[in-house]
Structure formats: C-alpha cells, structure tokens
N, C-alpha and C positions, 0 to 999 in steps of 0.2 A: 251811522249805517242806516238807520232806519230813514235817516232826512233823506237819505237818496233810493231807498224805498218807496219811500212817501211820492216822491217826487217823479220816480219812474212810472209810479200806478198814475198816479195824475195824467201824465201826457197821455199815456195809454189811453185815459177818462178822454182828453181832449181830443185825440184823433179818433175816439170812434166819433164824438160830439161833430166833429167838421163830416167825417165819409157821412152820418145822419144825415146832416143838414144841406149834404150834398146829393145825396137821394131824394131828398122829397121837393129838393130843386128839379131835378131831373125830372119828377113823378109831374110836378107842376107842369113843365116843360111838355111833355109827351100827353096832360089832359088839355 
C-alpha cells in the first residue's frame, strides 16, 4: 500500500516537474 503511495506522490512530483519546465519554456519563448 504504501509502494503505491509512494509511487502516486512521485508522478504527482513528476508532472508538476514537466508543467515547470514547461513554463519557463514558454517564459523563454515570450522574452
């Protein structure tokens, strides 16, 4: 139970990490 705990927070981790690294593409883009 908790390994699929662990493992739901992760991705969670992970998709903020890409929309991140997709904003400051974007920020890039627009300076």
């Amino acid at each position: 139970m908790s390994y699929t705990l662990n493992h739901a927070s992760s991705r969670q981790i992970v998709r903020d990490y890409t929309q991140l690294c997709f904003g400051i593409k974007r920020l890039m883009h627009d300076l």
